[in-house]
Every structure is written in structure tokens, then in C-alpha cells.
ZATOR-214325 format. One line per 2 residues: number of its first residue (from 1); their letters; for each residue x, y, z of C-alpha. Coordinates in steps of 0.02 Angstrom, whole numbers. Layout:
! residues N
NUM = a = X/Y/Z | ...
This chain:
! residues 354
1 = xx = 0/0/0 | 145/125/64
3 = xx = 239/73/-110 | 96/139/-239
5 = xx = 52/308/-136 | 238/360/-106
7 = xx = 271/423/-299 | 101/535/-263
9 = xx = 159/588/-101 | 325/633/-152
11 = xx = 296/728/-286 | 160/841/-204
13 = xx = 290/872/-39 | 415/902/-173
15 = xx = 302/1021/-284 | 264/1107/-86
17 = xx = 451/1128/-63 | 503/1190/-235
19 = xx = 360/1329/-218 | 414/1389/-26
21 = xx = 567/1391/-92 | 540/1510/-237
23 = xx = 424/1613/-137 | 562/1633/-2
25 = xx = 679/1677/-142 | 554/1840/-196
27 = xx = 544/1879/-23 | 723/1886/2
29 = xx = 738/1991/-142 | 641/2111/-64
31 = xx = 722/2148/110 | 868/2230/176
33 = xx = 969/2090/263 | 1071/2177/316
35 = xx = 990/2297/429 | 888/2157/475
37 = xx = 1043/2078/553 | 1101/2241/620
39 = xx = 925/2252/708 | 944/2075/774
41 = xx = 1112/2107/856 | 1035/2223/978
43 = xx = 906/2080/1056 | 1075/1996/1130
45 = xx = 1028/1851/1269 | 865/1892/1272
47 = xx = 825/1824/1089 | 846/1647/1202
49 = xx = 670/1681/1263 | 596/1653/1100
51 = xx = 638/1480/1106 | 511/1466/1241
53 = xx = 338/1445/1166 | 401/1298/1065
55 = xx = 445/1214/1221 | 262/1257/1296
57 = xx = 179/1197/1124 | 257/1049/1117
59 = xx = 221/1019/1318 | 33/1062/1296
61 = xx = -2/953/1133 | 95/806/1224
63 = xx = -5/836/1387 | -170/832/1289
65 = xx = -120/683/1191 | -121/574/1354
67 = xx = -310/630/1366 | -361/572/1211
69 = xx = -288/383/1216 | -435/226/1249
71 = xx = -475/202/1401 | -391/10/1388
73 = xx = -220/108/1411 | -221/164/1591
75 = xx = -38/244/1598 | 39/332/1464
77 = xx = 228/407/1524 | 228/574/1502
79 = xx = 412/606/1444 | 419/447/1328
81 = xx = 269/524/1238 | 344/687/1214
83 = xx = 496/614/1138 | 374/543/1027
85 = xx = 268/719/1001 | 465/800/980
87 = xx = 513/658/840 | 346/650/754
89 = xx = 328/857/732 | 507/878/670
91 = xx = 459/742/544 | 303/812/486
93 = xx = 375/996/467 | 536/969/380
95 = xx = 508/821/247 | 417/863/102
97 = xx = 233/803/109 | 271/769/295
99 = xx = 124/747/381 | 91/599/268
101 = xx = 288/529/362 | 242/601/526
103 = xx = 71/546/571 | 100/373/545
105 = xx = 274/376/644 | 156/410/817
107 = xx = 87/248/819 | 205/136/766
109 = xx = 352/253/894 | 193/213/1029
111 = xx = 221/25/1015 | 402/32/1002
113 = xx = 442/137/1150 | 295/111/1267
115 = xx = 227/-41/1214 | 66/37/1168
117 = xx = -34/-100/1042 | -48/-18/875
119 = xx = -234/-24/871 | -234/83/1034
121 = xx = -111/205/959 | -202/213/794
123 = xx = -361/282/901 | -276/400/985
125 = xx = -173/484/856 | -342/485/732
127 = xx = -432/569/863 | -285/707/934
129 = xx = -285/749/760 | -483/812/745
131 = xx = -476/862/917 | -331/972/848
133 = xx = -393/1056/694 | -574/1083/786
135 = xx = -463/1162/907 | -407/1274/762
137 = xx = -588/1303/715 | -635/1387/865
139 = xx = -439/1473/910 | -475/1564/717
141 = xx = -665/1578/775 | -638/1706/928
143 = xx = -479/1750/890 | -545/1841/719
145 = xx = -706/1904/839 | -577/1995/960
147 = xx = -471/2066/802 | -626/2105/692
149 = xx = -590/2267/676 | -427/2260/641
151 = xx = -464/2106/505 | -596/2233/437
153 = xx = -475/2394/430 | -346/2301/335
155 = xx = -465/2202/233 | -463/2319/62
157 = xx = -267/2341/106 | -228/2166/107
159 = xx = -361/2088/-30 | -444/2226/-107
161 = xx = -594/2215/-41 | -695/2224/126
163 = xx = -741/2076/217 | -582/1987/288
165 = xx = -644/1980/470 | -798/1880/402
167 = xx = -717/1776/310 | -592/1737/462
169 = xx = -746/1680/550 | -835/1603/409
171 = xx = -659/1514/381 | -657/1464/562
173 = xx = -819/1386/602 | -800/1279/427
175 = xx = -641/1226/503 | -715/1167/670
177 = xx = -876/1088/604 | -777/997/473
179 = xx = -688/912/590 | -826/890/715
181 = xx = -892/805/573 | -744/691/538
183 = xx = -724/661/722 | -911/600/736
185 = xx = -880/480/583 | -727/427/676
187 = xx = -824/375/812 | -965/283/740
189 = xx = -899/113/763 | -841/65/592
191 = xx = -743/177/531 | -576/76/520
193 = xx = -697/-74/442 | -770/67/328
195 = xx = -582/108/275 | -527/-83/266
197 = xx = -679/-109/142 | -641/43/34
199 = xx = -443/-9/10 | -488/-187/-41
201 = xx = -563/-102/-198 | -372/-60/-243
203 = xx = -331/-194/-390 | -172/-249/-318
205 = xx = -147/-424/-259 | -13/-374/-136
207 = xx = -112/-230/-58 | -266/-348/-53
209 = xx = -157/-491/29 | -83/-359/142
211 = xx = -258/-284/183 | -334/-466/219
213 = xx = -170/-507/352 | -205/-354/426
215 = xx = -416/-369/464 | -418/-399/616
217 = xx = -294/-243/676 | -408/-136/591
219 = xx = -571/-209/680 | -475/-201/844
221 = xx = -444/-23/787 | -643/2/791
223 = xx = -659/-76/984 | -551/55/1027
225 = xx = -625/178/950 | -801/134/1038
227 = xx = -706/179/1210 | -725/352/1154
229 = xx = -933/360/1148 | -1038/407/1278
231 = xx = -994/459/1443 | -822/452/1402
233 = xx = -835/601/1260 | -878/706/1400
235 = xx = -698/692/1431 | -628/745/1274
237 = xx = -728/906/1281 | -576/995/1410
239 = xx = -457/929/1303 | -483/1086/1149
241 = xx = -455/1206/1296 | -295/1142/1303
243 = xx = -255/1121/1116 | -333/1308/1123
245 = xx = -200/1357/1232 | -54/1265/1113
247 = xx = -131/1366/958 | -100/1534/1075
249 = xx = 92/1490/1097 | 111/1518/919
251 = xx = 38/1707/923 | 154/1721/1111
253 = xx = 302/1678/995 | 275/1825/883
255 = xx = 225/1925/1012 | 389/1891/1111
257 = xx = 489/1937/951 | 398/2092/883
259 = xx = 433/2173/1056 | 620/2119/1075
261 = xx = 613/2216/903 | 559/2350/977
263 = xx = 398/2363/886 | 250/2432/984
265 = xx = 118/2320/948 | -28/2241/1081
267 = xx = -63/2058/1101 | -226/2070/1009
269 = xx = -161/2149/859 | -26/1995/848
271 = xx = -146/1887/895 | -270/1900/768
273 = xx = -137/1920/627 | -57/1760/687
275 = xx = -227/1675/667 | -251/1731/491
277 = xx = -69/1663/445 | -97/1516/534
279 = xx = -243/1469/445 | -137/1530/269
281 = xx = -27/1405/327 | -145/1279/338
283 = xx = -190/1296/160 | -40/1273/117
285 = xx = 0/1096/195 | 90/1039/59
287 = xx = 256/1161/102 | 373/1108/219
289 = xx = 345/1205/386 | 256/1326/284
291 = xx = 416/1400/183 | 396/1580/115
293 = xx = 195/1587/149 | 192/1630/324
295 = xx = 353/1748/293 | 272/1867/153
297 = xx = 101/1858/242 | 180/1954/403
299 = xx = 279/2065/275 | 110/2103/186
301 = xx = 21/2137/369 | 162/2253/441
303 = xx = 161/2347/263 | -30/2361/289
305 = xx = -17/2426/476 | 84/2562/408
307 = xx = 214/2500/509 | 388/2607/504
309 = xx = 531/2501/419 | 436/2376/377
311 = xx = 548/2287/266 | 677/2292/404
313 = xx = 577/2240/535 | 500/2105/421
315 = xx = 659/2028/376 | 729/2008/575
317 = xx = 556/1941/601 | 576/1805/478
319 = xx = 775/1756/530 | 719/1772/695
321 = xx = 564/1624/677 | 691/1530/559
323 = xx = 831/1514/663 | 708/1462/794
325 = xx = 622/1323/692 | 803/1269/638
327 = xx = 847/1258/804 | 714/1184/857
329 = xx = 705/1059/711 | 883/998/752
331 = xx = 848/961/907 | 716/855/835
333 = xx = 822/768/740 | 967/753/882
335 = xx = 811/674/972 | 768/546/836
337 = xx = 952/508/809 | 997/450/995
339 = xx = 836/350/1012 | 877/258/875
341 = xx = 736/310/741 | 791/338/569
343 = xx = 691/396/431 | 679/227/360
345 = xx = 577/179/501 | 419/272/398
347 = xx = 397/168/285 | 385/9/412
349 = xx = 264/122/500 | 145/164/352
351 = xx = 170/-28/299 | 127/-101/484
353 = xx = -4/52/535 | -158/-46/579
């Protein structure tokens, strides 16, 4: 199965990469480096503190992750499952198309270092990942009711037309009931049967061979996935206050950075642009940690807000974020390297995933 989607998968991650990279390439064109640099040199030990939120994401979607598992796994190690969350996030943001690497690394990582059973690990990561994006949902949903105005003012600026805080919103509640939606089909009892029926349509002996070994992981998949009805949703309910709070650390990032700039700018004003970029990025899944779209989106908002320099300011933004995520990222990587996972290890986890 992994075998005939990896030529489709590759070539959209690498399609995603070549375009961040070419729109990084016009936005470097259109900064002063330079003074960037000079700008940055003035933050001196305090540029550490950006390195912060990262932590605190990666802490808060780890701590909600243990709330989401069946209820047949009673104790899920905290620090073992971040190492997981650390691994899995520095896969899917660096690799081309690599959500599609990532994802399945979380299960098969869940077996290998906690001895979670695949089916259990399936569940979970399936439902963290709704829970997630309707997380998203309601983050852009109030966050674009709090900036409104703003959204509104720089509207015509930014598009060319009014309307940008309603179609934040509009954006935002599409998100969440889309994957309320998913979540509830998730949940109905057959999905993984539903999905084992649909792939044995696939006219490949192999996959269908594959598919028929593999039956009874993906109806143990469905047990565990009837944990999560009743009573027991009730429980999953607190857990998008705390992906709501991991989807703030993002907007605390930029916050942190803008004023080590200098810039005088509030909370809500970052806020509400980060939401709007963060939902840009979204749409554009396909490009590695969101290469070049994020970038010339905050260029384009501090151009609209009039504010002074903005080209300057703009490009020690951008190093600033970058040399985070690269740091960040290679501690990912350092992580993966010294427990042992290589990148290999994908494809057994896409071929043994249910």
C-alpha cells in the first residue's frame, strides 16, 4: 500500500518545497538583510526567550495527547510520549509532504517505546488529530471576533476588498464543524472497517493480501475507537481548551519577538494576525513548515499597519522564527538520532499502521 502512494506523495511534498522555496527567494529579494541583522544584534541574550513557546507547544499538545488515548491504556509516560510528540513534529515539518511521514510515525514510535498496541495508538493519534484542527476552528473563530476590527480595517489593504474579518470567522467555524464532522464519523464504530472495505477495492494483489493479514488490527482499531462514545466524550470536551492554549503559543512567539524588536504592537493585534497566517498556513499543507507563505504574509500585514521600516523589521522577524524552527528542528532530529529512529523507520510504520 505505502509502495503505490509514495510516488504521489512525493511529488506533491516536493512540488510544496520547490514553491516555498521560490516564494522565499522573492521575499528575500525584497528585504534589507542587512539591517535586518544589524536590528537583530541588539536583542543579545534575550533572543533565548523566544525559544520558549516551542517548548510550551510541544508540552501542551503532548499533555493533551495522554487525554485522548482509549480508556484500555491506563498509563501513558509522560516524557516517553513527548519524545514521541518531539520526533513525530520535526518529521512532519521538515520532509516534504510530511504529515503523510509524521502521522503514521506516532503509532508505530507508541508500540516501540511504550509498548502501546498499535490499534490503541491508531485511536488515539486519529482522534488528537480532529480534536486538533477543531481546536483550530474555534482558536481562528474568537480570535478573528476579538481582532474584527482590525481584520476589517486592513481588509481592502490586504485583498482589495472588505470583508476579511468575516471571512476569518466564516473560515473558522467551517474549520471546526468539518472536523466535528470527521471526528463523529470517527467514532461511529466502523470507521476503520469502513476504511478496510474501501482499500480492498485497490486492484493490487499485494495490497489486497496485505489488507486481508491485517483485518483484524483494523477491527481491533474500531473496539477502541467505541471507548470514546458516551460518557467518556464528556472527557474529550476539556481537552480543545488545552489544544486552544497550544494554538495561542504560536501568536506568544511573535508577540515575544515583535517586542524584542522593539515594535509597539498589543497582544490582540498579533494575535489576530497570527490566526489569519496560521490558517494561510494551513492551506498550504503541502510546504514544508510553511516556507515563504507565512514569511510574506507578516511582511504584507506590517506593510498594511503602516508599520515604520517595515521591510527591516519584516526581515529580522523572519530570521528570527527561522533560526528558531532550525533550532528547534535539530533538536528534533538530535532526538530521533539518539533514540535510534531513522527515517527509514516510515515506511515500516505506514506498511505495519493498523
Amino acid at each position: 500500500m505505502s509502495m503505490k502512494k509514495k510516488p504521489g506523495l512525493s511529488w506533491t511534498g516536493y512540488s510544496g518545497l520547490a514553491l516555498g522555496i521560490i516564494l522565499l527567494l522573492y521575499l528575500f529579494s525584497k528585504l534589507d538583510f542587512q539591517r535586518s541583522a544589524e536590528l537583530i544584534t541588539t536583542i543579545g541574550f534575550s533572543s533565548f526567550l523566544i525559544l520558549f513557546p516551542f517548548l510550551g507547544l510541544h508540552l501542551l499538545e503532548t499533555f493533551a495527547w495522554t487525554k485522548v488515548f482509549p480508556r484500555s491504556i491506563e498509563r501513558i509516560p509522560f516524557f516517553k510520549l513527548l519524545r514521541i510528540q518531539v520526533i513525530a513534529e520535526t518529521v512532519s515539518m521538515t520532509l516534504p509532504a510530511g504529515v503523510a511521514v509524521g502521522e503514521p510515525l506516532r503509532p508505530f514510535l507508541c508500540n516501540r517505546f511504550i509498548g502501546i498496541p498499535v490499534p490503541s495508538a491508531v485511536a488515539s493519534v486519529g482522534v488528537r488529530k480532529l480534536m486538533l484542527g477543531m481546536a483550530q476552528g474555534v482558536y481562528t473563530i474568537f480570535g478573528s471576533l476579538i481582532g474584527f476590527s482590525l481584520l476589517q480595517s486592513l481588509s481592502f489593504k490586504m485583498l482589495g476588498f472588505e470583508g476579511l474579518g468575516y471571512l476569518m470567522i466564516a473560515a473558522g467555524v467551517v474549520v471546526f464543524l468539518l472536523f466535528l464532522f470527521l471526528l463523529m464519523l470517527l467514532l461511529n464504530g466502523d470507521a476503520a472497517k469502513n476504511v478496510h472495505k474501501l482499500l480492498m477495492l485497490v486492484p493490487f494483489k499485494k495490497i489486497q493480501v496485505w489488507l486481508l493479514a491485517k483485518e483484524s488490527s483494523f477491527f481491533d482499531t474500531d473496539e477502541e475507537l467505541k471507548s470514546y462514545r458516551g460518557s467518556s466524550m464528556t472527557r474529550l470536551f476539556p481537552v480543545v481548551v488545552i489544544y486552544l492554549l497550544a494554538w495561542s503559543t504560536l501568536a506568544i512567539e511573535s508577540y515575544i519577538i515583535l517586542c524584542l524588536l522593539g515594535l509597539d504592537i498589543s497582544f490582540v493585534d498579533v494575535l489576530t494576525l497570527d490566526i489569519a497566517l496560521t490558517m494561510l498556513r494551513t492551506l498550504f499543507f503541502f510546504i514544508p513548515s510553511g516556507l515563504g507563505v507565512q514569511d510574506l504574509g507578516y511582511l504584507a500585514f506590517f506593510q498594511a499597519l503602516g508599520i515604520p521600516d517595515a521591510l527591516v523589521y519584516g526581515g529580522a522577524f523572519v530570521l528570527l522564527r527561522r533560526l528558531k524552527e532550525a533550532m528547534w528542528y535539530a533538536t528534533g532530529y538530535a532526538v530521533m538520532f539518539f533514540s535510534g529512529v531513522h527515517l527509514h523507520d516510515a515506511a515500516l510504520a505506514n506498511k505495519d499502521e493498523l
